[in-house]
ROTIRO-955666 format. One record per atom (N, C-alpha, C): z, y, x. Coordinates in steps of 0.05 Angstrom, whole numbers, padded with zeros to 5 digits, always signed. Layout:
ZYX/...
This chain:
+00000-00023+00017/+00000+00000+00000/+00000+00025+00018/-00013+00045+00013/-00019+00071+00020/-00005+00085+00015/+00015+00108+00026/+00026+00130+00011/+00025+00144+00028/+00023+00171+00025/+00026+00200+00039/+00072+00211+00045/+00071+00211+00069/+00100+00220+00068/+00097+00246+00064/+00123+00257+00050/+00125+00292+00046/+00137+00297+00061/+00159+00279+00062/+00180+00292+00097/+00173+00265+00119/+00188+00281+00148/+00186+00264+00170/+00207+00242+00163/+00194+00213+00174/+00209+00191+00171/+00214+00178+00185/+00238+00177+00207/+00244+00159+00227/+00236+00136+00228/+00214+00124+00249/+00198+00100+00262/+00180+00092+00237/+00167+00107+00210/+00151+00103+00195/+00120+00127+00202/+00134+00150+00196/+00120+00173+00209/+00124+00195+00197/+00104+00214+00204/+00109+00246+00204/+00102+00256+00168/+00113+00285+00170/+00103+00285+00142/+00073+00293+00143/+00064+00285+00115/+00029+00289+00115/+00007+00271+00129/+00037+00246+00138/+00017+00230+00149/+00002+00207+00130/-00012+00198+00129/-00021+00173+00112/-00013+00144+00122/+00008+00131+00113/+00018+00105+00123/+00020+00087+00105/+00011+00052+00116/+00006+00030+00108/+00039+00017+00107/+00048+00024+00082/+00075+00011+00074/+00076-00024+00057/+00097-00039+00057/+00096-00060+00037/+00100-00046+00011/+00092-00054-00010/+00082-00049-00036/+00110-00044-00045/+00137-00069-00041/+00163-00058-00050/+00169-00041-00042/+00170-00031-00010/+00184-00009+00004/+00176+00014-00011/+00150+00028-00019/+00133+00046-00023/+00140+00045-00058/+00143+00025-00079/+00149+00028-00097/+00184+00035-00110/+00191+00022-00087/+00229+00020-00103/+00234+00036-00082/+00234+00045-00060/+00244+00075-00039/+00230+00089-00044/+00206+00091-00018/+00200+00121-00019/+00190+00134-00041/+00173+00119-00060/+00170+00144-00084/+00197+00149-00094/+00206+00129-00112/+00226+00143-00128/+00242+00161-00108/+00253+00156-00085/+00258+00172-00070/+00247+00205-00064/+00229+00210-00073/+00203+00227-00070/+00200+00239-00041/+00206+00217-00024/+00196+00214+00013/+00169+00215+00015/+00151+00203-00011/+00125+00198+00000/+00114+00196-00032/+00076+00190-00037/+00071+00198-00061/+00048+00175-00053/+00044+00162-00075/+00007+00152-00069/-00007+00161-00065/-00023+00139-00044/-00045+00152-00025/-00072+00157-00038/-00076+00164-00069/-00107+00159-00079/-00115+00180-00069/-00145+00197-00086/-00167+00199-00085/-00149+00238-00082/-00151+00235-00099/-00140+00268-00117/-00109+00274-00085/-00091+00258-00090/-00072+00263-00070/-00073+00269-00042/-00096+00255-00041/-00100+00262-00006/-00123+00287-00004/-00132+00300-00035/-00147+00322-00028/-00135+00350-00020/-00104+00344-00046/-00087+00366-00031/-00072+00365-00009/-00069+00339+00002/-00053+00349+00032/-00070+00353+00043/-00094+00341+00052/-00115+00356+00060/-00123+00383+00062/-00122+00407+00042/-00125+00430+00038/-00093+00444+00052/-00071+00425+00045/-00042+00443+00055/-00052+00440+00080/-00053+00423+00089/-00055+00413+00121/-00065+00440+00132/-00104+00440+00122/-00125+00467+00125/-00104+00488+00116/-00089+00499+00101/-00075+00517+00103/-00058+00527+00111/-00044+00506+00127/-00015+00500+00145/-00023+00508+00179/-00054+00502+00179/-00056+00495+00207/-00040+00512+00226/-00054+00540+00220/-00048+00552+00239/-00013+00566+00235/+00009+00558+00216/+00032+00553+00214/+00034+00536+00228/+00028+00511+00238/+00041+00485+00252/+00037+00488+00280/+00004+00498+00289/+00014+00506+00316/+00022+00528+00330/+00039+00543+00318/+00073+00562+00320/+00086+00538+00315/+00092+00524+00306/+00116+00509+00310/+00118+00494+00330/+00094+00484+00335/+00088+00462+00357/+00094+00482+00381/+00091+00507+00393/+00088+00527+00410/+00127+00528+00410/+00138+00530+00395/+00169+00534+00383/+00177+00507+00387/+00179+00490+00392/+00182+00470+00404/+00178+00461+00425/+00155+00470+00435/+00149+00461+00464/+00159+00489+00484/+00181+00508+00475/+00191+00522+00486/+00220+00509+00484/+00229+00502+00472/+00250+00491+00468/+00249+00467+00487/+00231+00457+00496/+00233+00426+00509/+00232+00442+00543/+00220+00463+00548/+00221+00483+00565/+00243+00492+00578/+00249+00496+00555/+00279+00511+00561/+00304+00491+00572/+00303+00463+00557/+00320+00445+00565/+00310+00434+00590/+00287+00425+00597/+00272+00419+00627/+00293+00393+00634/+00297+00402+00663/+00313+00388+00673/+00345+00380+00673/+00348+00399+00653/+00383+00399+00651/+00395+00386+00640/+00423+00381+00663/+00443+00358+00658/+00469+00362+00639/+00475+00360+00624/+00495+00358+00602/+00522+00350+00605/+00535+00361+00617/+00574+00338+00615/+00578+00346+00589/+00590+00318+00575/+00601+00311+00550/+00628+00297+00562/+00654+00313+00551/+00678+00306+00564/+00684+00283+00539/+00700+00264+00543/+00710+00244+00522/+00729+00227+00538/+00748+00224+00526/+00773+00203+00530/+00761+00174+00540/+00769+00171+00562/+00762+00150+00582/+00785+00134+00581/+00781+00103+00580/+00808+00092+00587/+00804+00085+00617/+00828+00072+00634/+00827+00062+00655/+00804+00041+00661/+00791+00032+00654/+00768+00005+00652/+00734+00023+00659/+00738+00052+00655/+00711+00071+00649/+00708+00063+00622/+00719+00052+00599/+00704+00053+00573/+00714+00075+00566/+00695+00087+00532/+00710+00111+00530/+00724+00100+00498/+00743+00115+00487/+00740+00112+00470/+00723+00117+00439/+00712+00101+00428/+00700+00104+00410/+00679+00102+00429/+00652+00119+00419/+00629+00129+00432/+00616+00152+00427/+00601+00162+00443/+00587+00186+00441/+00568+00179+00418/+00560+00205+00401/+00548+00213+00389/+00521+00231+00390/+00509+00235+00375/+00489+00245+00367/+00498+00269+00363/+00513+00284+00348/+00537+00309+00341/+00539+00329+00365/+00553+00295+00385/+00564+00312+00408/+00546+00329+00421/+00521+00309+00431/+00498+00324+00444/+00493+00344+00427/+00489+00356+00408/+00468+00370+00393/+00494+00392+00403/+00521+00386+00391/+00544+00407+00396/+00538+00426+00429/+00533+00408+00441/+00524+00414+00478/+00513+00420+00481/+00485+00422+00468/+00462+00441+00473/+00462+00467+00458/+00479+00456+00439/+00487+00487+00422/+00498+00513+00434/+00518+00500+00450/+00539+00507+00470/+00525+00529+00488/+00496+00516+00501/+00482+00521+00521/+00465+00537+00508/+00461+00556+00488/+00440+00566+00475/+00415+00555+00457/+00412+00528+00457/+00389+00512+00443/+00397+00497+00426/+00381+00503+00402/+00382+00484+00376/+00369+00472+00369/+00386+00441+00364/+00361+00419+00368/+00379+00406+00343/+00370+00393+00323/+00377+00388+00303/+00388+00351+00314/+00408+00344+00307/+00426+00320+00313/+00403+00295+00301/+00391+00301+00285/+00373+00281+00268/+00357+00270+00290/+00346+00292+00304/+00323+00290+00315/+00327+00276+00344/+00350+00267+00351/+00356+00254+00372/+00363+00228+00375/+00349+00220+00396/+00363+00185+00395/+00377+00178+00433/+00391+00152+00423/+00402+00156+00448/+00385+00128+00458/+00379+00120+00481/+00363+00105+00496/+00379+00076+00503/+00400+00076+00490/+00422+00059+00502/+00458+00068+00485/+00465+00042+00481/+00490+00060+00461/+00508+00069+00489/+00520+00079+00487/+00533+00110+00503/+00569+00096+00486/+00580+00080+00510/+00612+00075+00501/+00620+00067+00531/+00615+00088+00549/+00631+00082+00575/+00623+00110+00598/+00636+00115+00616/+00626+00137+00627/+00605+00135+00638/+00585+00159+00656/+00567+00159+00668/+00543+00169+00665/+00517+00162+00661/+00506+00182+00671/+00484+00163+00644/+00471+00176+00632/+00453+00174+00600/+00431+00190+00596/+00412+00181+00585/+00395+00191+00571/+00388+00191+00547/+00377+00216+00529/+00376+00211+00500/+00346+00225+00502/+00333+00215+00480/+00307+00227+00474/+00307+00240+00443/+00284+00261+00450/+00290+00288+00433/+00263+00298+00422/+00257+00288+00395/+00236+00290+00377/+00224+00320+00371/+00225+00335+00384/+00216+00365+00374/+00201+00364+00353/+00182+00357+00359/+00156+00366+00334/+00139+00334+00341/+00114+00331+00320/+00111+00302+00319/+00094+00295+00353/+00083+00319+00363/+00072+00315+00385/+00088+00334+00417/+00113+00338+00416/+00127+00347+00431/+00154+00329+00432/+00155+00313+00447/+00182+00298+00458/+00196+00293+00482/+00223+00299+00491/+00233+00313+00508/+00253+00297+00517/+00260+00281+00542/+00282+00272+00546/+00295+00291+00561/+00326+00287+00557/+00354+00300+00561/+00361+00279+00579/+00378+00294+00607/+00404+00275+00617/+00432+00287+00611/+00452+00265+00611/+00480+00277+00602/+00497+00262+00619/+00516+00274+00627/+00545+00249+00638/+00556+00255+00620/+00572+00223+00622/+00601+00219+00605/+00622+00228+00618/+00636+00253+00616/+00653+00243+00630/+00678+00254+00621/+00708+00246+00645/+00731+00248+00632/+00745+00270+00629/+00760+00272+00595/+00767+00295+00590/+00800+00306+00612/
């Protein structure tokens, strides 16, 4: 089954994209959900036209993003967190935390939009990757370390 997403959808795809779903997922989620719409004839003429009307809105965003991935470059992140004696920490780092850290640092990067490369529950030294826009993606380094 065919449907058009309206919003971005983690490891499915972007919005306005056209994706090949199973017939349940697409019938009992994303529509009633209204994540995504059928892909017919008539439907794909208006994203088509938003798209043509969006364009030159999207690459400003894409430009706004890829300054943002600029801006972060090379930089390293300490995230302080309660360490036991063993280097584990307690609990684990978050998605929150980073976004909180870059916040910190002047850049806003929305918590959604981040993944971590590895779960993050001991000190040291991490990487998370960072979805800007559907064609701008940015890895971050961070230490764990103790508060």
């Amino acid at each position: 089954m065919e449907v058009i997403l309206k919003d971005d959808v983690k490891g499915l795809g972007f919005k306005n994209d056209t994706v090949t779903v199973k017939p349940g997922y697409g019938r009992n989620y994303l529509i009633p959900q209204g994540i995504a719409v059928i892909a017919d004839k008539s439907n794909k003429k208006i994203v088509a036209e938003n798209i043509r009307q969006a364009s030159h809105k999207a690459e400003k965003v894409k430009m706004d993003a890829q300054a943002v991935a600029d801006q972060i470059g090379d930089m390293v992140i300490d995230l302080p967190a309660k360490v036991g004696e063993s280097g584990k920490i307690f609990g684990a780092v978050t998605t929150t935390q980073l976004s909180d850290a870059l916040r910190a640092k002047g850049i806003e990067v929305d918590r959604k939009k981040i993944s971590f490369d590895q779960e993050v529950k001991s000190a040291g030294e991490f990487t998370a990757s960072i979805a800007l826009h559907k064609e701008v993606k940015h890895t971050v380094r961070f230490n764990v370390v103790a508060e």
